[in-house]
N, CA, C and O atoms as a Tripos MOL2 file, in Angstrom:
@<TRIPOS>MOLECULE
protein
  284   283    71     0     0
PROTEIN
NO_CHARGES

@<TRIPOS>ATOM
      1 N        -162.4760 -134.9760   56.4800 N.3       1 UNK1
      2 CA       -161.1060 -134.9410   56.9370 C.3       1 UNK1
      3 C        -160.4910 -136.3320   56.7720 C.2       1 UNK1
      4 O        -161.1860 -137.3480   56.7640 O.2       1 UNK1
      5 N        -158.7810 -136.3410   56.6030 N.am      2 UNK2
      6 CA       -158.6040 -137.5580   56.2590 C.3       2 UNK2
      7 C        -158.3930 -138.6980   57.9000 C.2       2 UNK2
      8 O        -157.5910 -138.4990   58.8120 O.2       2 UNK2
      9 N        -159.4230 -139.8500   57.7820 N.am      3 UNK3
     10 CA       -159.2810 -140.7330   58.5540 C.3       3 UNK3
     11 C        -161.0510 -140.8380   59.4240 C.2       3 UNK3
     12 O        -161.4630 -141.7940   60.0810 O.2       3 UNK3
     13 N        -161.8510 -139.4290   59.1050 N.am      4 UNK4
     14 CA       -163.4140 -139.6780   59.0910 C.3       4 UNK4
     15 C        -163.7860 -140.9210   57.7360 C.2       4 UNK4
     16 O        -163.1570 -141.0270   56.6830 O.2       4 UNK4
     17 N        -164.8660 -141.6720   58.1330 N.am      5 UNK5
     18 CA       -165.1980 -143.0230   57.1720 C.3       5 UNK5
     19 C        -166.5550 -142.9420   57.9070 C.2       5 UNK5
     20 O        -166.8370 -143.8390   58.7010 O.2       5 UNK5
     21 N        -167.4800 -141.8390   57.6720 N.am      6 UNK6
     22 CA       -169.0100 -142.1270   57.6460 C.3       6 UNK6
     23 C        -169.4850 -142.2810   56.9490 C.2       6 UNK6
     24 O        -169.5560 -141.3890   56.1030 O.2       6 UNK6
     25 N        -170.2800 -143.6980   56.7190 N.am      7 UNK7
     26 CA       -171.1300 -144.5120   55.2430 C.3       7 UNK7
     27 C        -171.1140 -143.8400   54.6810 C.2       7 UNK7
     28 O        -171.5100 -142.8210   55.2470 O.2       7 UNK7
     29 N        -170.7350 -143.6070   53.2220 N.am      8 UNK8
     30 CA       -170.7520 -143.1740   51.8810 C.3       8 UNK8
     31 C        -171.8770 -142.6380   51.3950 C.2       8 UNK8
     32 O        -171.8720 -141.7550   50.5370 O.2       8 UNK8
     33 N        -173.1340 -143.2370   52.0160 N.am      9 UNK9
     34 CA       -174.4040 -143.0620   51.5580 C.3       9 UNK9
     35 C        -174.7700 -141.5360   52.3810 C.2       9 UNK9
     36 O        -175.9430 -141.2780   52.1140 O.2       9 UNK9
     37 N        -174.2560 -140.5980   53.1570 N.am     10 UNK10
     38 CA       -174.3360 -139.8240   53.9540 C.3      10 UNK10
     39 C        -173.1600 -138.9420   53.6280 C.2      10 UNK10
     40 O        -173.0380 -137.9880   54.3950 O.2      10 UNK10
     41 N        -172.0610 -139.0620   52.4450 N.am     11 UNK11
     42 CA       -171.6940 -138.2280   51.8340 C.3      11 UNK11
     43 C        -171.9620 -138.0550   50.3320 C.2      11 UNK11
     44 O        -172.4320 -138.7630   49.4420 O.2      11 UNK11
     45 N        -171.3130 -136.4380   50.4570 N.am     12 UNK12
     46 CA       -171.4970 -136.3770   48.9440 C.3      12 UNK12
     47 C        -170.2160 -135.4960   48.5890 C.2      12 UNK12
     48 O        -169.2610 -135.3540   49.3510 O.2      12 UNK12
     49 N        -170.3390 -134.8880   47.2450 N.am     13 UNK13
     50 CA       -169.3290 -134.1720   46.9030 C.3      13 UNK13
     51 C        -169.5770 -132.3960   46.6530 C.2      13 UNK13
     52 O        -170.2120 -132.0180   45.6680 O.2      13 UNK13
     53 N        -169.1400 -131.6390   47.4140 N.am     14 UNK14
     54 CA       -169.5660 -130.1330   46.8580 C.3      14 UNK14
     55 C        -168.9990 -129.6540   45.7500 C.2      14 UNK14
     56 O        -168.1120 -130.2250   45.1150 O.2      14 UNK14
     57 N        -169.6190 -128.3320   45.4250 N.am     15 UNK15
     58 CA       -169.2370 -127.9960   43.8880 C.3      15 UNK15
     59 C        -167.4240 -127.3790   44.0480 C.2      15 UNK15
     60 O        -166.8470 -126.9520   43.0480 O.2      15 UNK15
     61 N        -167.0470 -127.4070   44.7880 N.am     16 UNK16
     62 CA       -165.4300 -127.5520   45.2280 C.3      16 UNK16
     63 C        -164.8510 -128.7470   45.2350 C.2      16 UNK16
     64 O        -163.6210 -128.7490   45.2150 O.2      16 UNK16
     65 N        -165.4010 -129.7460   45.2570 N.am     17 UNK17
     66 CA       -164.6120 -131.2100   44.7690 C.3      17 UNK17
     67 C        -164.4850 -132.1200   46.0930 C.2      17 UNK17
     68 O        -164.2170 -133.3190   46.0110 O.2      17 UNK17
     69 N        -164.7110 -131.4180   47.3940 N.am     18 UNK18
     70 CA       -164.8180 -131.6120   48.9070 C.3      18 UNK18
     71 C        -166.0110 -132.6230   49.1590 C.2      18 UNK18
     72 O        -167.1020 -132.5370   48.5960 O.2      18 UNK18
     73 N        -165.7430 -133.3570   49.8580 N.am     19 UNK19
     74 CA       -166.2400 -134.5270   50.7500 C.3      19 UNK19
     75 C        -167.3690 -133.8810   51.8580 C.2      19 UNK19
     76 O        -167.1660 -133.3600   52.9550 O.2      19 UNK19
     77 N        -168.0120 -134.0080   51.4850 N.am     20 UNK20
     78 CA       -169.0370 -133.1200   52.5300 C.3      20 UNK20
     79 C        -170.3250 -134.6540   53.1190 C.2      20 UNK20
     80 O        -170.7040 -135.7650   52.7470 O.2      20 UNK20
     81 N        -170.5420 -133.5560   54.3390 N.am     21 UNK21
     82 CA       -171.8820 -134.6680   54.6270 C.3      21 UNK21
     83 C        -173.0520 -134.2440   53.7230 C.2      21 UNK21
     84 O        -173.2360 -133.1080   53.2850 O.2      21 UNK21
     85 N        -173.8600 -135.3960   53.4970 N.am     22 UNK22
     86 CA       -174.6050 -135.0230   52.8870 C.3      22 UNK22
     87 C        -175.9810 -134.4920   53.4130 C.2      22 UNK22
     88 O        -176.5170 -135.0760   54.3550 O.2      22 UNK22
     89 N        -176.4950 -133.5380   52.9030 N.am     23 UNK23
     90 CA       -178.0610 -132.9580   53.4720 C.3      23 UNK23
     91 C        -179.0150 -133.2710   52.7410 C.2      23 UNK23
     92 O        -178.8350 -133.3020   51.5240 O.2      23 UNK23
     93 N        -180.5810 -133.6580   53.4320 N.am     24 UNK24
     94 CA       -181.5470 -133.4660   52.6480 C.3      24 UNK24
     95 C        -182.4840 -132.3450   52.5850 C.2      24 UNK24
     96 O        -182.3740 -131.3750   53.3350 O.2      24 UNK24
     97 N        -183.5060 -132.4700   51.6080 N.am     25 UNK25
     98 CA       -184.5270 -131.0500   51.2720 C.3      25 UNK25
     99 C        -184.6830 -130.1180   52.6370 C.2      25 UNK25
    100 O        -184.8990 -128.9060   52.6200 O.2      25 UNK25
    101 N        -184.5320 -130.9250   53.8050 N.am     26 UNK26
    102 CA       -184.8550 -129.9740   54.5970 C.3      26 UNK26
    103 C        -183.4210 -129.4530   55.2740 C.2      26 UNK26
    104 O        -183.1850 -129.4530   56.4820 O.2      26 UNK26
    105 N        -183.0070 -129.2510   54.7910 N.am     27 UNK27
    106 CA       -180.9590 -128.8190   54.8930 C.3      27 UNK27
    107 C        -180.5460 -129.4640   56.4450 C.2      27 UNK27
    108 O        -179.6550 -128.7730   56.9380 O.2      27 UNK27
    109 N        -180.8320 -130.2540   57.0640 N.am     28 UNK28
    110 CA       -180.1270 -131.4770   57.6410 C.3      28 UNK28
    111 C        -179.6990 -132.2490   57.4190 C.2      28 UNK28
    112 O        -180.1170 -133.1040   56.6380 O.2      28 UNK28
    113 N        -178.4650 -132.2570   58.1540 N.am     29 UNK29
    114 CA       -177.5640 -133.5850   57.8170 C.3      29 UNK29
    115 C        -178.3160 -134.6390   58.0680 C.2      29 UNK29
    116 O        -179.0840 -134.7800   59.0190 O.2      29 UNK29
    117 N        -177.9790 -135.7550   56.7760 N.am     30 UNK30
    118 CA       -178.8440 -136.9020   56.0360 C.3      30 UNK30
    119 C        -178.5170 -138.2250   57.3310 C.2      30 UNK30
    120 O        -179.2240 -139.2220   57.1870 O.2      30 UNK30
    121 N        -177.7110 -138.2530   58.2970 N.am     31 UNK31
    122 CA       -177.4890 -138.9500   59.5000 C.3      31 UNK31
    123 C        -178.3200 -138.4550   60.6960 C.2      31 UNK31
    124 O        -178.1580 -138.9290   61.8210 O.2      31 UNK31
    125 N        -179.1080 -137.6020   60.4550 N.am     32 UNK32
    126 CA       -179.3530 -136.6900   61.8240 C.3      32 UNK32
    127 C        -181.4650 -137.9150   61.6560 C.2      32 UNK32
    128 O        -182.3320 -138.0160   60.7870 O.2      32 UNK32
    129 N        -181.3050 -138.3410   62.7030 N.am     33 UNK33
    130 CA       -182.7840 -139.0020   62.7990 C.3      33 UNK33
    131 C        -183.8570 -137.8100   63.2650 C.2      33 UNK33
    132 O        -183.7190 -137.2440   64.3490 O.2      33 UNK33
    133 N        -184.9760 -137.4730   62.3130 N.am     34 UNK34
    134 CA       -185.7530 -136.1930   62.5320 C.3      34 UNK34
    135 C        -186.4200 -136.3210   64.1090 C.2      34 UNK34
    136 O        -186.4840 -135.5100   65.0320 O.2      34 UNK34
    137 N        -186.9120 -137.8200   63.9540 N.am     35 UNK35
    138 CA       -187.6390 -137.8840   65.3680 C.3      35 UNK35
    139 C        -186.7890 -137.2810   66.6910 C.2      35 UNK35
    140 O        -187.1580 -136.3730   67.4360 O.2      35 UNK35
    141 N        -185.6710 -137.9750   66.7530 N.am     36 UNK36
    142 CA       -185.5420 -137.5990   68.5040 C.3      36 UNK36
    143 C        -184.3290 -136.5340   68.3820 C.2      36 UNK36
    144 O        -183.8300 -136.1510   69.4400 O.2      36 UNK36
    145 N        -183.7200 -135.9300   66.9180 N.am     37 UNK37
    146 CA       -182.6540 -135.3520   66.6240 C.3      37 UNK37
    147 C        -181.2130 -135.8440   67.1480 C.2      37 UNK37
    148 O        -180.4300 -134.9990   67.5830 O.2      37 UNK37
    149 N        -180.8980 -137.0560   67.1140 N.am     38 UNK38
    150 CA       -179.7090 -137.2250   67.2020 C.3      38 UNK38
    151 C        -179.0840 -138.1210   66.0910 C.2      38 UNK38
    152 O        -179.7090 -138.6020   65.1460 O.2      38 UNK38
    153 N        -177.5400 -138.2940   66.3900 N.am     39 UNK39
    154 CA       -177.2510 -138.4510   64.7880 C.3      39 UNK39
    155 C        -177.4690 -140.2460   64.7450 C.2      39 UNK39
    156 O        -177.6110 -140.9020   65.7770 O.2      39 UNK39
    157 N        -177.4650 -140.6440   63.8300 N.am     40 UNK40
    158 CA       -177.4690 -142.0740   63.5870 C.3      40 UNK40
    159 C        -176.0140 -142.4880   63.4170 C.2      40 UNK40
    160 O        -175.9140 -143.6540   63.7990 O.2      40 UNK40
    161 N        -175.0870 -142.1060   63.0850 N.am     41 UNK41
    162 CA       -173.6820 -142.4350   62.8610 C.3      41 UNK41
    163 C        -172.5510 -142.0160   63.5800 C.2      41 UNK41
    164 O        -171.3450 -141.9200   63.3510 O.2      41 UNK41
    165 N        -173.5880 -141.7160   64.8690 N.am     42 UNK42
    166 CA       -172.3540 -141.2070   66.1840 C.3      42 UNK42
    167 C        -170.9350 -141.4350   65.9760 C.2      42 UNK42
    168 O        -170.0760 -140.6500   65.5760 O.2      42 UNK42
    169 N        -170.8220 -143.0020   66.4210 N.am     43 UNK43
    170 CA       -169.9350 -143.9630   66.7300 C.3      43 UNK43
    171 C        -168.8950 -143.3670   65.8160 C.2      43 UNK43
    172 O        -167.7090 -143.2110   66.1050 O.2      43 UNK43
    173 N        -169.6170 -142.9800   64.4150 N.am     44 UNK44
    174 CA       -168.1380 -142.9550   63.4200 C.3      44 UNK44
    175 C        -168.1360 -141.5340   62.9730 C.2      44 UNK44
    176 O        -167.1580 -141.1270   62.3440 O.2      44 UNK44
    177 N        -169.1240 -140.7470   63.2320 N.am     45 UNK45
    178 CA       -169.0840 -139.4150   63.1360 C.3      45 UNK45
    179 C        -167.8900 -138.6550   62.6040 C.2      45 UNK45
    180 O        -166.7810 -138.8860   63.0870 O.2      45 UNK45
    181 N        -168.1020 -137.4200   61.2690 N.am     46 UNK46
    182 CA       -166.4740 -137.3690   61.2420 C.3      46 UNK46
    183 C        -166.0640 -135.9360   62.3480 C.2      46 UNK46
    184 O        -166.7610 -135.3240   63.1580 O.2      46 UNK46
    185 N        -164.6630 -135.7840   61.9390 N.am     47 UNK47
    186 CA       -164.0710 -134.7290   63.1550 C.3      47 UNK47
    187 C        -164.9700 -133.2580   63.2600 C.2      47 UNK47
    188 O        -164.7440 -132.3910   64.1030 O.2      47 UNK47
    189 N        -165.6050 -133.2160   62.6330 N.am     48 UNK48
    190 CA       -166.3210 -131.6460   62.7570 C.3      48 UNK48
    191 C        -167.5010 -131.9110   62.9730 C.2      48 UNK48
    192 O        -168.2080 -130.9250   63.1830 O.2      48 UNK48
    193 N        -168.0800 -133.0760   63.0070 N.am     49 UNK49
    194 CA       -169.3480 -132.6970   64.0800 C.3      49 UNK49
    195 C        -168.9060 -133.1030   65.7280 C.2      49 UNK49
    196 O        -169.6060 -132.7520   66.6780 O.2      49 UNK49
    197 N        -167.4760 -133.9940   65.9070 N.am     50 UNK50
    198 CA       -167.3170 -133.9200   67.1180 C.3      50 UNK50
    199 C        -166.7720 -132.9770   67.8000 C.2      50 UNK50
    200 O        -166.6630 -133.1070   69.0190 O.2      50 UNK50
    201 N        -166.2200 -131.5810   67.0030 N.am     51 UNK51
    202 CA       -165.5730 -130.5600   67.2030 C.3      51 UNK51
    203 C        -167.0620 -130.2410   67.5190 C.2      51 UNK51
    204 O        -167.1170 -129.7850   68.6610 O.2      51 UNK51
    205 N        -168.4820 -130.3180   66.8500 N.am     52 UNK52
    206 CA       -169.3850 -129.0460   67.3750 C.3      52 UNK52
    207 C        -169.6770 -129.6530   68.9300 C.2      52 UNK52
    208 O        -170.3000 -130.7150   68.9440 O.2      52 UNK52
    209 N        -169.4800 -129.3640   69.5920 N.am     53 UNK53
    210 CA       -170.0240 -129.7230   71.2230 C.3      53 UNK53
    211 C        -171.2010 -129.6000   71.5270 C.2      53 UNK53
    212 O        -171.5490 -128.4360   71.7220 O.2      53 UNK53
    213 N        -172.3110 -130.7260   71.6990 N.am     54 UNK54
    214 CA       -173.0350 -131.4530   71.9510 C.3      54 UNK54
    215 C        -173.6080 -130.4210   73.1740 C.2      54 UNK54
    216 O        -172.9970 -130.6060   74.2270 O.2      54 UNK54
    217 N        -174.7940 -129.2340   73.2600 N.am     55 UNK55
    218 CA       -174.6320 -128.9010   74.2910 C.3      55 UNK55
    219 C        -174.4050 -127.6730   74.6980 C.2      55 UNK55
    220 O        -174.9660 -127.0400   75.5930 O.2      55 UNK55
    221 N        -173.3020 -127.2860   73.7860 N.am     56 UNK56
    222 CA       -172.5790 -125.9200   73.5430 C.3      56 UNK56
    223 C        -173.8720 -124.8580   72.8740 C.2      56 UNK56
    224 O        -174.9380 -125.2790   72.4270 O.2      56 UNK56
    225 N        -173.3800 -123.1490   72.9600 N.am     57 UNK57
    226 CA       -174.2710 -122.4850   72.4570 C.3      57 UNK57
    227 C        -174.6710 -122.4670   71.0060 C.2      57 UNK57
    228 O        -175.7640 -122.0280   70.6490 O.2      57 UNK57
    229 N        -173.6350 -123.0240   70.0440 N.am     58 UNK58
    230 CA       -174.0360 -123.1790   68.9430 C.3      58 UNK58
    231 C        -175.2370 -124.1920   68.4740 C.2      58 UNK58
    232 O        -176.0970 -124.0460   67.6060 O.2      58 UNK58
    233 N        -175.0220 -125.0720   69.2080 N.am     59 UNK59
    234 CA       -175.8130 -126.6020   69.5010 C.3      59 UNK59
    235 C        -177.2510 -126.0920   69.5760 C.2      59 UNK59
    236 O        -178.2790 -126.2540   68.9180 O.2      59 UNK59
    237 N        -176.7950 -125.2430   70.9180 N.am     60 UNK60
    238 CA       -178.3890 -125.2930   71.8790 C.3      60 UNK60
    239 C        -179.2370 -123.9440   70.4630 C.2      60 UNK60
    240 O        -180.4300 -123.8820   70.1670 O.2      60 UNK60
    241 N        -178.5620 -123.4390   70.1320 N.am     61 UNK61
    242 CA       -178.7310 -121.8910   68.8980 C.3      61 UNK61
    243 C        -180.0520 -122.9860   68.1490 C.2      61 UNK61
    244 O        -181.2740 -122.8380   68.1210 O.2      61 UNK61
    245 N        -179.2960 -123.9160   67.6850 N.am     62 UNK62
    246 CA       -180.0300 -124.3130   66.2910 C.3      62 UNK62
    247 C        -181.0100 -125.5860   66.7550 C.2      62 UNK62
    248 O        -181.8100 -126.1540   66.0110 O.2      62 UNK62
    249 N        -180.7560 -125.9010   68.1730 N.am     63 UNK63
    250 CA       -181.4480 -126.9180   68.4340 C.3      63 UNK63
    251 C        -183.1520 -125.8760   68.7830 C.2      63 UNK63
    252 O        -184.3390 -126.0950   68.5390 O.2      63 UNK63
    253 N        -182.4270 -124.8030   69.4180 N.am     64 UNK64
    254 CA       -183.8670 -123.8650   70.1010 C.3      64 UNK64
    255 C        -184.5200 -123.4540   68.6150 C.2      64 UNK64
    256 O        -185.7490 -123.3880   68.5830 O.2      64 UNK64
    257 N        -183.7240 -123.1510   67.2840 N.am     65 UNK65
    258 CA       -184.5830 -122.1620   66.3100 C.3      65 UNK65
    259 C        -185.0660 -124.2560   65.6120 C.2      65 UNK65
    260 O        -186.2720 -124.3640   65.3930 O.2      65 UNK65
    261 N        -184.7940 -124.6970   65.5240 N.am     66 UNK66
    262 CA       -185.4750 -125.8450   64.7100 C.3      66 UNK66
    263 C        -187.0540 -126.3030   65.8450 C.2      66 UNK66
    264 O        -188.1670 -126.6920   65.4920 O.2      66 UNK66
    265 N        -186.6430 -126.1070   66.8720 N.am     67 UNK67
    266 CA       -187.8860 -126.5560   67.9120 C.3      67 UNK67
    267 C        -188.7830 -125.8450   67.9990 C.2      67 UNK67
    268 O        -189.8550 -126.3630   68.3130 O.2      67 UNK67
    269 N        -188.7170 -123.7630   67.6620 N.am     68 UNK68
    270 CA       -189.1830 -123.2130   67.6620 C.3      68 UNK68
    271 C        -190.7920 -123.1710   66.8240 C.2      68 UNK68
    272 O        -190.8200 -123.2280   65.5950 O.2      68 UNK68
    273 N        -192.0240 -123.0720   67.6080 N.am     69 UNK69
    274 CA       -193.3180 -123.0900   67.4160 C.3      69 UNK69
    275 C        -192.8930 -122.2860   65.6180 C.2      69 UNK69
    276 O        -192.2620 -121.2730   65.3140 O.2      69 UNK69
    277 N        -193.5800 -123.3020   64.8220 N.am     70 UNK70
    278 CA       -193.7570 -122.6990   63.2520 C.3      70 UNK70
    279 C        -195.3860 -122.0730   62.8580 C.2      70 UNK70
    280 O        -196.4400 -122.7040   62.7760 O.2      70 UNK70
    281 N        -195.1260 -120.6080   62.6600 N.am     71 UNK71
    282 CA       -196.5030 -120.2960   61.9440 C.3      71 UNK71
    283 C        -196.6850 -120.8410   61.5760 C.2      71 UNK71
    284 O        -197.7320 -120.8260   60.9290 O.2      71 UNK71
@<TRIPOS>BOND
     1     1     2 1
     2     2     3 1
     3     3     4 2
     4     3     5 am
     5     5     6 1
     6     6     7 1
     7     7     8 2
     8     7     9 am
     9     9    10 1
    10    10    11 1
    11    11    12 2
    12    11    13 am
    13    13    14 1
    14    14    15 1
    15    15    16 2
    16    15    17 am
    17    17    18 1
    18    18    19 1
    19    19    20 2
    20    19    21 am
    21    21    22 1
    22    22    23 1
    23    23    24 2
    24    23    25 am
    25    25    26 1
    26    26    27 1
    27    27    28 2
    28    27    29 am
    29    29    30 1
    30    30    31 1
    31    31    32 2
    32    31    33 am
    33    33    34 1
    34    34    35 1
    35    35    36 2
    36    35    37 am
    37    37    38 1
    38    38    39 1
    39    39    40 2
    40    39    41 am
    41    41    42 1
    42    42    43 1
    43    43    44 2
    44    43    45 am
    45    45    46 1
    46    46    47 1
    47    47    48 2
    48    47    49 am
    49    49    50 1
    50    50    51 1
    51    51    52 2
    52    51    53 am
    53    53    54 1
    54    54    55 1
    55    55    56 2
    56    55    57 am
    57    57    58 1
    58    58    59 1
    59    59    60 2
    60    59    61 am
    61    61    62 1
    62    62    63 1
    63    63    64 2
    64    63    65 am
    65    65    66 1
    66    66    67 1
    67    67    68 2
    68    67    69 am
    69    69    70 1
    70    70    71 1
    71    71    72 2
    72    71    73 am
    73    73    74 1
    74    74    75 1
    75    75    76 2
    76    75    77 am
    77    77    78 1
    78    78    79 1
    79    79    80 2
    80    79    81 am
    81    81    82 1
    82    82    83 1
    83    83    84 2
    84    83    85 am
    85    85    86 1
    86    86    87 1
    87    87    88 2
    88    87    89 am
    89    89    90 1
    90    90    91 1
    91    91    92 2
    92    91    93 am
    93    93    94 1
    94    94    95 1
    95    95    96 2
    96    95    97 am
    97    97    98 1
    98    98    99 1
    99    99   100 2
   100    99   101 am
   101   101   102 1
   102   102   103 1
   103   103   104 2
   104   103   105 am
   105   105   106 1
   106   106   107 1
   107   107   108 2
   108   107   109 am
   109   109   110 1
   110   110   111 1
   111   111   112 2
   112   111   113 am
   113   113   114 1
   114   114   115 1
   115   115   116 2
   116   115   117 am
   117   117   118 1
   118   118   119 1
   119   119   120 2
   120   119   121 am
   121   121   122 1
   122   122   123 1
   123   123   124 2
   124   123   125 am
   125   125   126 1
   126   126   127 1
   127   127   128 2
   128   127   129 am
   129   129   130 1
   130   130   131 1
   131   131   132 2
   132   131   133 am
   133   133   134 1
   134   134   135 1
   135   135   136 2
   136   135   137 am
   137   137   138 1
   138   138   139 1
   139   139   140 2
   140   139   141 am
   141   141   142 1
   142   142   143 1
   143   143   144 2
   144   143   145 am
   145   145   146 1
   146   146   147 1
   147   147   148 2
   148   147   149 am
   149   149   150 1
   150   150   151 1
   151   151   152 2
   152   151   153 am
   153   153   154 1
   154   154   155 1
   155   155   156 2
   156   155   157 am
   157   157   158 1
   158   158   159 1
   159   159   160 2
   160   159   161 am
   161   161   162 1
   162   162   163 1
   163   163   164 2
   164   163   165 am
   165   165   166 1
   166   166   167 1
   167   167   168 2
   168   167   169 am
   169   169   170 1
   170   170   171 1
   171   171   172 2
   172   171   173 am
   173   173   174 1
   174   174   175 1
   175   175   176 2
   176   175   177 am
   177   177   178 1
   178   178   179 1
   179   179   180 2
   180   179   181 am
   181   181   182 1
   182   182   183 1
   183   183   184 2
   184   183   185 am
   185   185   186 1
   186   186   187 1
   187   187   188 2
   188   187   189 am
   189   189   190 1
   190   190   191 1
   191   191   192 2
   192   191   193 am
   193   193   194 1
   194   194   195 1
   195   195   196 2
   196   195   197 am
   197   197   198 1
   198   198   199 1
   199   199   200 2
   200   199   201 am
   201   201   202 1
   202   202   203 1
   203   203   204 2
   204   203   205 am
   205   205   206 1
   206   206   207 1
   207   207   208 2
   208   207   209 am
   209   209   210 1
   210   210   211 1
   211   211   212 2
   212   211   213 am
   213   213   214 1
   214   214   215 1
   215   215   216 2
   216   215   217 am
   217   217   218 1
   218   218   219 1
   219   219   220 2
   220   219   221 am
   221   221   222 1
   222   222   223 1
   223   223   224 2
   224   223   225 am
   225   225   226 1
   226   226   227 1
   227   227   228 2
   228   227   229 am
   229   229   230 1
   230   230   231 1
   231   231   232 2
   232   231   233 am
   233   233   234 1
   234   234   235 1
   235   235   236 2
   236   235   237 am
   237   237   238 1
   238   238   239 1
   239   239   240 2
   240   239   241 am
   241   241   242 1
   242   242   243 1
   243   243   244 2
   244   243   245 am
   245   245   246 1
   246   246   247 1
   247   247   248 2
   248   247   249 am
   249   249   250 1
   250   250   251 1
   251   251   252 2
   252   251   253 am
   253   253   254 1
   254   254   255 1
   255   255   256 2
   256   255   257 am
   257   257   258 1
   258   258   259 1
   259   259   260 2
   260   259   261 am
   261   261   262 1
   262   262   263 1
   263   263   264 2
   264   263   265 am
   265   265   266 1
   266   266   267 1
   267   267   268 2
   268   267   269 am
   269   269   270 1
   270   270   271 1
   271   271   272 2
   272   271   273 am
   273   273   274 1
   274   274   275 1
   275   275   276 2
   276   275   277 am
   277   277   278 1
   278   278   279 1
   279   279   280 2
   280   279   281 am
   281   281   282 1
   282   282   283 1
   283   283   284 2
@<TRIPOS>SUBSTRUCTURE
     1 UNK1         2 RESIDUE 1 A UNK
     2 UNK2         6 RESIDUE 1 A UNK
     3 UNK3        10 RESIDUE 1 A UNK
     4 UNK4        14 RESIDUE 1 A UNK
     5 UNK5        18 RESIDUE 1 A UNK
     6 UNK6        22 RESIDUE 1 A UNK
     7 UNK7        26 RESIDUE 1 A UNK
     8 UNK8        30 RESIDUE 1 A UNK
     9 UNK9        34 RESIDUE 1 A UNK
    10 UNK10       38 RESIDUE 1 A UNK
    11 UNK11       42 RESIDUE 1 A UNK
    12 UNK12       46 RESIDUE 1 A UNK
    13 UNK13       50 RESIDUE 1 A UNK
    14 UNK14       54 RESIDUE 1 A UNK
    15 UNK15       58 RESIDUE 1 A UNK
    16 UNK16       62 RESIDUE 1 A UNK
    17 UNK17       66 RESIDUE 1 A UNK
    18 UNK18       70 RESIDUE 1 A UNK
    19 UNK19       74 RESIDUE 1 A UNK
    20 UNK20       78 RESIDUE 1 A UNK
    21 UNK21       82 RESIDUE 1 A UNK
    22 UNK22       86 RESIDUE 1 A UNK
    23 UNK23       90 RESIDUE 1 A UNK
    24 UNK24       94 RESIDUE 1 A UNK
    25 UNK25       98 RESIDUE 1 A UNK
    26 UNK26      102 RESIDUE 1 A UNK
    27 UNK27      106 RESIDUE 1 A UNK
    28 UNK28      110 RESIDUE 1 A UNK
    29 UNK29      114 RESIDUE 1 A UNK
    30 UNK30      118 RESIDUE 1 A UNK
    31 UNK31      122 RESIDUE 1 A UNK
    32 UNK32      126 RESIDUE 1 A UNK
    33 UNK33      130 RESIDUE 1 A UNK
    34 UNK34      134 RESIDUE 1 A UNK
    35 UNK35      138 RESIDUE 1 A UNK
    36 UNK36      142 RESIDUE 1 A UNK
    37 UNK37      146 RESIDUE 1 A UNK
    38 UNK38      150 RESIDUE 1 A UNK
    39 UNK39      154 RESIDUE 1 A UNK
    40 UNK40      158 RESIDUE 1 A UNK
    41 UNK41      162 RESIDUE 1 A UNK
    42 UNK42      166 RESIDUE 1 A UNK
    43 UNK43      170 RESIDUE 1 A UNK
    44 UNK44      174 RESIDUE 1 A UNK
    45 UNK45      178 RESIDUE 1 A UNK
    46 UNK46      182 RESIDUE 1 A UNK
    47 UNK47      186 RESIDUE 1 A UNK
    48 UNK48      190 RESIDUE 1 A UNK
    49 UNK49      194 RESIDUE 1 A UNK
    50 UNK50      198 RESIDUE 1 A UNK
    51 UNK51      202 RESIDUE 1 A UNK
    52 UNK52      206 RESIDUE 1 A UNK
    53 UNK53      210 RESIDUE 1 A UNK
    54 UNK54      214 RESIDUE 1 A UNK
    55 UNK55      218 RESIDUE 1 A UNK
    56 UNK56      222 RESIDUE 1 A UNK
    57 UNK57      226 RESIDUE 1 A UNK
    58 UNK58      230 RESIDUE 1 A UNK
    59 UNK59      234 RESIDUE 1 A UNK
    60 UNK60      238 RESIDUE 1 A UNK
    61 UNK61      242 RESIDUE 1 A UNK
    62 UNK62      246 RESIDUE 1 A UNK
    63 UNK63      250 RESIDUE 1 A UNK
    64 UNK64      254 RESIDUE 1 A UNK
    65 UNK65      258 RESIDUE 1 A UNK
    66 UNK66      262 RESIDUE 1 A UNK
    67 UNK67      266 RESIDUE 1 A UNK
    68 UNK68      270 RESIDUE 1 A UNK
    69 UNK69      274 RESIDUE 1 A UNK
    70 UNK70      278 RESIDUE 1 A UNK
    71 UNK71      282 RESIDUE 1 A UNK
């Protein structure tokens, strides 16, 4: 969105021409620290991860299926 400015190195471009965060192999956002899961680029975070609420059921959705015991 215009006036988000999270390090460059943590975006990329989608096959739509869009400014996206960037993900790695394991389809997390490339700011997100694996160890304790929170993001590394809070502070400057752009508007749609501060739109997702920290907490909220979507949050807690993907925080419970990523924590979830793996066969």
């Amino acid at each position: 969105m215009p006036g988000d400015h999270p390090p460059g190195h943590h975006v990329t471009v989608d096959p739509s021409g869009v400014d996206v965060m960037a993900r790695l192999d394991d389809g997390w956002c490339s700011a997100l620290d694996r160890n304790t899961m929170r993001c590394t680029i809070y502070s400057v975070r752009p508007q749609v991860c501060r739109d997702y609420a920290m907490g909220g059921p979507d949050c807690l959705s993907e925080r419970s299926a990523w924590f979830a015991p793996r066969a």
